[in-house]
Structure formats: C-alpha cells, structure tokens
C-alpha positions in Angstrom: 17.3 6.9 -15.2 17.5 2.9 -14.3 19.6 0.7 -14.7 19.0 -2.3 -17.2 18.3 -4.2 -14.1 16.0 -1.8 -12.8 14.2 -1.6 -16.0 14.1 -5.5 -15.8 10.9 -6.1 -13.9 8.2 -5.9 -16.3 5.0 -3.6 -16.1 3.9 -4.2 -19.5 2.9 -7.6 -19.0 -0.5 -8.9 -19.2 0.5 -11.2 -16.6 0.5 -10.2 -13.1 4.4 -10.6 -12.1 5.4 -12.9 -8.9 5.8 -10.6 -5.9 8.2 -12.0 -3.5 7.2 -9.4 -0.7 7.6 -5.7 0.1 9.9 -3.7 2.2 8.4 -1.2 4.0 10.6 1.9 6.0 9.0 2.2 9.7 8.2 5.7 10.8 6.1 6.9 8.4 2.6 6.7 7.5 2.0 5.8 4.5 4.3 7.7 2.6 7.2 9.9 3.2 7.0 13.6 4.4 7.7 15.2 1.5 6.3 12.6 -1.0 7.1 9.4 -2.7 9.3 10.2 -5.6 11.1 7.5 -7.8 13.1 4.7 -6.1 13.0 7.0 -2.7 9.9 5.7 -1.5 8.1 4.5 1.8 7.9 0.6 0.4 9.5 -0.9 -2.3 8.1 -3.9 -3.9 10.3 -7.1 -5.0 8.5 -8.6 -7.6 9.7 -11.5 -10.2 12.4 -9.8 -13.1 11.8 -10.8 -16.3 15.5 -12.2 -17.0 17.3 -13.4 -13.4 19.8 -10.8 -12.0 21.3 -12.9 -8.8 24.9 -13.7 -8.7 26.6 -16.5 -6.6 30.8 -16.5 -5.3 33.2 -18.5 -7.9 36.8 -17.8 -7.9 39.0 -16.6 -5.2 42.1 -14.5 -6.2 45.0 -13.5 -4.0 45.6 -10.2 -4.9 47.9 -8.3 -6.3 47.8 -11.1 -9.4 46.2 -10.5 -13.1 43.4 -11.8 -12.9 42.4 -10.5 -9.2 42.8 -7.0 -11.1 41.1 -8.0 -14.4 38.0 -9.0 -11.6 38.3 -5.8 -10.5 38.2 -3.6 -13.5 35.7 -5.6 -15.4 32.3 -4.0 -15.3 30.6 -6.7 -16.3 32.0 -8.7 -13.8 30.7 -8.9 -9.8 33.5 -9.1 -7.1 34.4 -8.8 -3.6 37.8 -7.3 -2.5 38.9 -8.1 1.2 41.6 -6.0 1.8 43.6 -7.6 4.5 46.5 -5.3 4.6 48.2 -2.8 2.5 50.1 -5.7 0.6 47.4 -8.7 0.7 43.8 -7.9 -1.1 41.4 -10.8 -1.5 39.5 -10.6 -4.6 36.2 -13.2 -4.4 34.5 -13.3 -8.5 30.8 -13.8 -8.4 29.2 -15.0 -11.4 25.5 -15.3 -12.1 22.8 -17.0 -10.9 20.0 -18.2 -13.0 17.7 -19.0 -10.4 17.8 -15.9 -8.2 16.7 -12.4 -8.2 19.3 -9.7 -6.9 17.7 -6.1 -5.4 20.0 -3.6 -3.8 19.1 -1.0 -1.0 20.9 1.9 0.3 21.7 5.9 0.7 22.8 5.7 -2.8 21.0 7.4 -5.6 23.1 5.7 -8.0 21.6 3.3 -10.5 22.5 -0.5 -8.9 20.3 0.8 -6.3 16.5 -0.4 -6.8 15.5 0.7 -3.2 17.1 4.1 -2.2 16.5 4.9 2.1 17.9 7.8 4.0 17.7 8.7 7.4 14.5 8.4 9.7 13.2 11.7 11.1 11.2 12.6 13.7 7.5 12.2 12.7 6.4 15.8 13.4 9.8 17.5 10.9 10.1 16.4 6.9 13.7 17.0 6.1 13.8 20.2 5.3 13.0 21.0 9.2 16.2 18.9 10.9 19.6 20.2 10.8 21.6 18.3 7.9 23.5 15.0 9.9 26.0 12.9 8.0 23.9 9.9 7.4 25.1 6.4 9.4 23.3 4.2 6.8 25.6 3.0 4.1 25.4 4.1 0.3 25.1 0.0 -0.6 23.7 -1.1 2.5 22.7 -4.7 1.2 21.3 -6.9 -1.0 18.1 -8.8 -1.1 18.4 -12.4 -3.3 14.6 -13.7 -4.0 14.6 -17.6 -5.6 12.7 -16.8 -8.8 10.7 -20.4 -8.0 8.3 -21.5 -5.3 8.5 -21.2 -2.2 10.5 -17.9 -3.5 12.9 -18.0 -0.5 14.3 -14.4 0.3 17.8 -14.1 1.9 19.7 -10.9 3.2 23.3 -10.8 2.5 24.9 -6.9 4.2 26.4 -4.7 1.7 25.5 -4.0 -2.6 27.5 -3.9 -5.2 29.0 -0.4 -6.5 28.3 0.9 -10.4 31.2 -1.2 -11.0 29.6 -4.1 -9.7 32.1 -4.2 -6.9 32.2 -4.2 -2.6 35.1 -3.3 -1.3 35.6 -3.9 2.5 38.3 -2.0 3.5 41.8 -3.0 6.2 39.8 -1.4 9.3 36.2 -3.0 8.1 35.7 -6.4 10.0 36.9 -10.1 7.3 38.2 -13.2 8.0 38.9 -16.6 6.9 36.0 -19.0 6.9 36.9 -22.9 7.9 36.4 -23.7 4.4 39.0 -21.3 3.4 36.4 -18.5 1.6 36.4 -14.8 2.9 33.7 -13.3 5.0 33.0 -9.7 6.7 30.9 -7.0 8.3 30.2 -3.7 7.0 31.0 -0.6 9.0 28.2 -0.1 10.6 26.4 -3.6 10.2 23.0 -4.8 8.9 21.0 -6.2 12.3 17.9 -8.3 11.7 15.0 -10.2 14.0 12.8 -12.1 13.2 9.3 -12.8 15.0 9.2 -16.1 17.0 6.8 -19.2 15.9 5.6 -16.5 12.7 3.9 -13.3 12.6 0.5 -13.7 14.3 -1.0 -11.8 17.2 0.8 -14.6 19.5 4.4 -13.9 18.3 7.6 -13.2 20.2 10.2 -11.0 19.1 13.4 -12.7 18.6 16.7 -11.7 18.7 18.5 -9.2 17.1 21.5 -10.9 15.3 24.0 -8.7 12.3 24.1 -10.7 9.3 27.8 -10.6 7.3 28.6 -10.0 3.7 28.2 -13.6 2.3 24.9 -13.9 4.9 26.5 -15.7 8.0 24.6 -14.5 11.1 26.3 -13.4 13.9 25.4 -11.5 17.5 25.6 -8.5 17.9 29.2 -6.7 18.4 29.9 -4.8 21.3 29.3 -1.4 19.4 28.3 -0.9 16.4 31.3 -0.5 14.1 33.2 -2.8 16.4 36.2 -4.4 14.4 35.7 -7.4 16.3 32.9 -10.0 15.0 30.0 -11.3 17.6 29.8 -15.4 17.9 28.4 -17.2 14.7 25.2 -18.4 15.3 25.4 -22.3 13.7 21.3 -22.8 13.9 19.8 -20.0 12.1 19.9 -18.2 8.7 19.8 -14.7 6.6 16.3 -15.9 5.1 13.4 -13.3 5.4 10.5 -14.2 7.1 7.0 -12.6 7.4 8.0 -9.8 9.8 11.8 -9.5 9.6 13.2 -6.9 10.8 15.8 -5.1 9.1 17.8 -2.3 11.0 20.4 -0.1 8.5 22.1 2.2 11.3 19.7 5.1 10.8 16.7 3.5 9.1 14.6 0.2 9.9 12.8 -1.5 7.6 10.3 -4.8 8.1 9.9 -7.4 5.2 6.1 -8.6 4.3 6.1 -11.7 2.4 3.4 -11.8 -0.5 1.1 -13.9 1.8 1.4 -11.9 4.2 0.7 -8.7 2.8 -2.3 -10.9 1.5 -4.1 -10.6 4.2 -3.8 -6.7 5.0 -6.3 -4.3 4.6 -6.7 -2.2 1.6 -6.8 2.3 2.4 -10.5 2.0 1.7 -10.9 -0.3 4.1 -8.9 2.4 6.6 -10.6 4.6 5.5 -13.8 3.2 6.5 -12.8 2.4 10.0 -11.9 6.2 10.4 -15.1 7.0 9.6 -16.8 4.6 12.2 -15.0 6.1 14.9 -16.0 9.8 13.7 -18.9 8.7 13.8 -19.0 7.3 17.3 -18.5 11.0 18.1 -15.7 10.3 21.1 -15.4 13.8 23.7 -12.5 14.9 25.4 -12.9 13.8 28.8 -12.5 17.5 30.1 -13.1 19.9 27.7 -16.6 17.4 26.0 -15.4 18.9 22.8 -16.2 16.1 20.6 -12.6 14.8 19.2 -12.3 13.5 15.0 -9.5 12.1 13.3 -8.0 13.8 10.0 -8.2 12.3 7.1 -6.0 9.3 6.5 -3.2 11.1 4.7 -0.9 13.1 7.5 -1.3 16.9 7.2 1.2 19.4 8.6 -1.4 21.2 10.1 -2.9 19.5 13.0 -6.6 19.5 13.2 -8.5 21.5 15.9 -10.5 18.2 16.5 -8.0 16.0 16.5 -7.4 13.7 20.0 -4.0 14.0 21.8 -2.4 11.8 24.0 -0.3 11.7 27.5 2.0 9.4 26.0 3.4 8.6 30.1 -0.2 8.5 31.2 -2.2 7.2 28.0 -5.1 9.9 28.8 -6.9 11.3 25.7 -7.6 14.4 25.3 -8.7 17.1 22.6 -6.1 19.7 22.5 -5.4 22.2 25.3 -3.0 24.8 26.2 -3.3 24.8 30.1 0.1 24.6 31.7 1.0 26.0 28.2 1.0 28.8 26.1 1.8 27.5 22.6 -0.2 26.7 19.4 -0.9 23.0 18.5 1.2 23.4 15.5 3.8 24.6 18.1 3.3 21.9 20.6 3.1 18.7 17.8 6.3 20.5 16.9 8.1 20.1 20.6 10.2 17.7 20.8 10.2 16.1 24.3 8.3 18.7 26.2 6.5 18.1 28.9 3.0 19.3 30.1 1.0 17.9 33.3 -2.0 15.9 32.4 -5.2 17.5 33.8 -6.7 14.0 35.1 -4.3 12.2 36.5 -1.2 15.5 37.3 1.5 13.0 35.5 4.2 15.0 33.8 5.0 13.8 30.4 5.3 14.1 26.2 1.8 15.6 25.2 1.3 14.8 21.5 -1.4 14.6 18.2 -2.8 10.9 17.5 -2.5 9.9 14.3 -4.1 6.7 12.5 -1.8 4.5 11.2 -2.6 4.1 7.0 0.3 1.7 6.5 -1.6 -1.1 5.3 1.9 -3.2 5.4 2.2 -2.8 8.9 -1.4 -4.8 10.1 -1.3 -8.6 10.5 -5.3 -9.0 8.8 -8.3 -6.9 8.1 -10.1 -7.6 11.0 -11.8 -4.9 13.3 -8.8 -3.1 15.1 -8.3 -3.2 18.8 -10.8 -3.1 21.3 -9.2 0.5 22.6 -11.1 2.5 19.7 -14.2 0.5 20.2 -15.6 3.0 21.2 -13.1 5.3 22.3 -11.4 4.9 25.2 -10.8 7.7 27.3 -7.0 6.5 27.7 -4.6 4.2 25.8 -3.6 1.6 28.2 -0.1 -0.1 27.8 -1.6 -3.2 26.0 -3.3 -0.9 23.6 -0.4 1.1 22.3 3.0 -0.5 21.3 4.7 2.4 21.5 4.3 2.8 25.5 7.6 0.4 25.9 10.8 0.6 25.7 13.6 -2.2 25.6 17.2 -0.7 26.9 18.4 -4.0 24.6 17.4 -2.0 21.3 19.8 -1.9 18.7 22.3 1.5 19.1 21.4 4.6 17.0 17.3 4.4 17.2 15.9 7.5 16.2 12.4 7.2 15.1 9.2 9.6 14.8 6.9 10.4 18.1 4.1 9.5 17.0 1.2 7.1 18.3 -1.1 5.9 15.6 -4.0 5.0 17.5 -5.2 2.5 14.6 -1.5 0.4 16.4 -1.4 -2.4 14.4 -1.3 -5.9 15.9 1.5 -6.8 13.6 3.7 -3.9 16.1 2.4 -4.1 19.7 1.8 -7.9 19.7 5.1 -9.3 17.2 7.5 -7.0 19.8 8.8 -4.0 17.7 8.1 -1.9 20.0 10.7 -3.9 22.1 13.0 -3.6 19.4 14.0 -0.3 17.7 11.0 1.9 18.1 11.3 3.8 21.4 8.5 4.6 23.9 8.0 7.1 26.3 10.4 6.5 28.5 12.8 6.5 25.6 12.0 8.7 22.8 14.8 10.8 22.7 17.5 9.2 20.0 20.2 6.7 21.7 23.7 8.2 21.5 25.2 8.1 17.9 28.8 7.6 18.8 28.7 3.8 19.0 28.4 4.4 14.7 30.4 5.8 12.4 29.0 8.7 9.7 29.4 7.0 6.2 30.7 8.8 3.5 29.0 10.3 1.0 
C-alpha cells in the first residue's frame, strides 16, 4: 500500500511526467539478487508529482510549550524536534512548499518511504545466504527535494520524516545552534556525499567526501562515524545533486543520474548487442585455448562453464580452472577472499567470475566500451578495470560485492568511485564496522 504521496506521481497521464533523475544502489547489476519488488528496488526514479509535496522550516518552538506539543502530535503537520536535554526540546514546524518535490529513502518499509534500501551484500550471496546483521543504514535516512521547475535543482537534506511526519534527533545525536539562531544536526550515522570534479565526463576527478546535516549544511567528515562532534562547515559548497553524486547511507551507496545524464546511456539492447560482439570475437583462455563466452546479461547463480575469470591482483584472464584447487566454480565464485596462484604470472591472489556490467545508469554514453574487450585482452590492466584500486580515505563501513564487470563503465573507473567506497583488490574485505552504530529496527 502507498501513501497518498506515493500514489502522487502520475502513470495515467498521456503526458510523459518530468524526470528529475534516478537513484541507482551500487553493487548490483541490474537488479537486486532476489528481484525487484515494490519500492525495494535497484533504482528508483524521481519524476515530477502531480500536486507538490516539499516542505520548508517556519516556526521554532522551545519546548515543553503548547504549541511545540500540538507540532508534535499533529499528523498533518511536519516538524523537527532537537532534543537538547532532558528538560529543553526544540521543536522546528515545516510547512509546505509549493514549488518543491519531497522523496524519502531509507531501511523503512513504512509508507513515507518512496525509496526503501537495505544493506549491500557481497555480489556472489543474495540475502538469504549472509548471516542476518543489524543494518547501519537508518530507517529514514534522508530526503531528496526536486524544484518542480527548470533547471529542476535536486538537494539532499540527511534524515526523513516518520508516519507522523516527524524527525526526532535525539540528546546523544549531534544539533546545535546556527548563527542565525535556527537548529541544525547530524544523524547517527551520517549521510556522506561526493561529487565528481568539473562534471561527469571521462576527464572527471572525484571530489571530496563531505556529510551533509539535517537542514542540508555540508560539513567534513567526523572523526568516526557516529562521532557526536560535527566536522568544519564547508562555507563554498552545497547539498545540490549533481550528475554523479555520490550518496553513501552507512551500509548502502547510491549515485544520482540527472535526467540528461541518464540521456545519454545505453539502452539493455544496446548491452546486449555488445555481448554478443565479443562472443563472437571468440576470446581463448590463454592456457587452457578453451574458447571463453559471457552469460547472458541478466546474472545467474550458476556460473557458466565458458565464462572468463579473472586474477583480480594480477588482471590475467582466464576460463575457469581448478589447479592449485579442488572446488567447483560454483564453490570458488562463492569464496570469499581465497586465494589461488595464477598459472602465468605465479601471483597469489582473489580468483573470481567476470560479469558484464547491464546497469545502464552506471555508463557516461553509448559509445563502444573500452579498448580492453576490443578484442579481448588477455589481462585487465589497472586502467581497464576500476575496481583494481583502493583508496585507505574511503568512507568507514564499505562493504560491497566482488565482482569485476568487465563491460567497467567509464562513468566508475574514470569519475573515481573506485577511489571512493568500492574496494579493490587490495581491499575487498569489509572495513571494520565499529566506527557505526547498528540502527534500530
């Protein structure tokens, strides 16, 4: 069931609604393990509503008074309580905002959520294979507001609003007093964005990774990640999304493509087509001259007997072998972190399936991919594959897939996210979790 909200972008149309852009969770290919169902998806889309949702701060109450309670209880009414002690609660009224478009994301299920995102896993487990972890990613992680006119300016604000249309930051959660005398603060575990430098090309530079406060103020990074103490405020730059934001939830990371950008991305047919033209080219493993092919686009549990693996320390390609080793494939795509020796070169290292990459989202155009599958290479090289880097600066709590789409899309490897929160080989293994705090459920 949706909310009214929910229900308030319109499919029955004739005309096309504005799309503002699309969020899209990284570590999957196309879809989640276990299938798209509902609002838990792989990308969500933000598209025009057909009444305006957004909200905007009005009135500031110092609680305990009458009307900071009425704020409170009212339903229909938005509000943000700062609790600054047990005896002193700050109770900020939002009312609406014509000109703005609200969506919510989070661990949630519940019905102010439009975009509901759990926990990453590892690319070669669906959920039902890991061991259940109390997520880190908040049940209202934070809200998206989308200008309903041109240029349609999207802005990141941390933390939603509850089924009573409420946040509540509680006495340990980071607040203060702005300059201007309004309330501000950071969630438990923080929303961390970066954005691409000079745009989202083949050229760009990843930026830095800054946390972004309830009422959007950016801010570095604390020293942990539920630090009670707030970084420095960072007077030059903003919470609006760019092509290729970066948005990191403590357990989940998910990059924002503006409706331009996504524009200019291929269409699965067009994938589709380029899987095919490498088939055809009919690569060989380099030791076994077994010729290698890739599955079809959509991931199978099952890994294909033809199917090119890769010395993720080395970058040799190979077609699956079991010398040094005596497990199955399905075993082996299964093992986390084990090592096997590569038979050209002796390195030691992760020994794991390729897999193209069908998330159109995540390429910058349509154009031919890169020159290391045409033809074939015989080894991914570190300036073919993004994942083959690590950066020891990456935000806390990374925990993404093992997997190396070949097909590595110019909008990873050359914007930097593979200096941000995906790990390489040198750093696959998830980064300790005890710089964040489990949220409740």
């Amino acid at each position: 069931m949706f909310s009214a909200e929910q229900e308030n972008i319109s499919t029955a149309s004739t005309k096309v609604p504005v799309k503002y852009g699309e969020l899209i969770v990284l570590g999957y290919n196309g879809s989640l393990p276990n299938g798209d169902r509902g609002r838990r998806k792989s990308r969500f889309a933000l598209s025009k509503r057909i009444k305006a949702n957004g909200v905007k701060p009005s009135t500031v109450h110092f609680a305990p008074t009458p009307l900071a309670v009425k704020a409170i209880s009212n339903k229909d009414q938005h509000s943000i309580s700062y609790t600054l002690s047990r005896a002193q609660t700050v109770v900020v009224e939002y009312t609406s905002d014509s000109n703005m478009d609200m969506f919510q994301i989070g661990r949630s299920t519940e019905t102010p959520i439009d975009f509901v995102v759990t926990d990453t896993v590892p690319g070669s487990q669906s959920n039902s294979d890991t061991q259940s972890v109390q997520s880190t990613i908040s049940r209202f992680a934070c809200r998206i507001m989308c200008q309903r006119s041109p240029p349609y300016t999207a802005r990141i604000y941390a933390a939603g609003f509850d089924s009573s249309k409420n946040i509540f930051l509680g006495e340990k959660a980071a607040k203060w007093k702005t300059s201007d005398g309004q309330m501000d603060g950071l969630t438990t575990n923080g929303v961390l964005v970066m954005h691409p430098r000079h745009g989202f090309t083949e050229d760009s530079k990843p930026g830095l990774w800054r946390e972004i406060s309830v009422c959007g103020n950016v801010f570095t990074l604390r020293e942990t990640r539920s630090a009670q103490q707030r970084g420095k405020m960072v007077e030059n730059e903003t919470n609006e999304l760019v092509d290729g934001s970066l948005i990191d939830l403590c357990g989940a990371t998910l990059l924002w493509r503006t409706a331009e950008g996504l524009s200019r991305t291929p269409t699965i047919k067009h994938l589709e087509a380029l899987r095919q033209e490498l088939n055809a080219a009919r690569p060989q493993c380099p030791v076994g001259f077994n010729t290698l092919a890739f599955p079809s686009m959509r991931r199978k549990e099952v890994v294909d007997e033809k199917q090119p693996w890769v010395y993720l320390n080395c970058g040799h390609v190979h077609g699956y072998h079991n010398w040094d080793n005596h497990d199955s494939p399905q075993q082996d795509a299964r093992a986390e972190g084990r090592e096997r020796e590569c038979p050209m070169c002796r390195a030691r290292g992760p020994y794991v399936p390729l897999w193209l990459g069908c998330e159109a989202g995540f390429y910058l155009d349509a154009a031919p991919p890169h020159p290391c599958v045409q033809p074939l290479r015989s080894r991914v090289l570190r300036e073919d594959g993004g994942l083959l880097e690590s950066d020891p600066t990456a935000p806390w709590n990374t925990h993404l897939p093992r997997r190396l789409p070949l097909l590595r899309p110019a909008a990873e490897w050359r914007a930097g996210l593979h200096q941000t929160h995906i790990p390489g080989p040198s750093g696959l293994e998830a980064l300790p979790r005890d710089t964040s705090y489990p949220m409740s459920s």
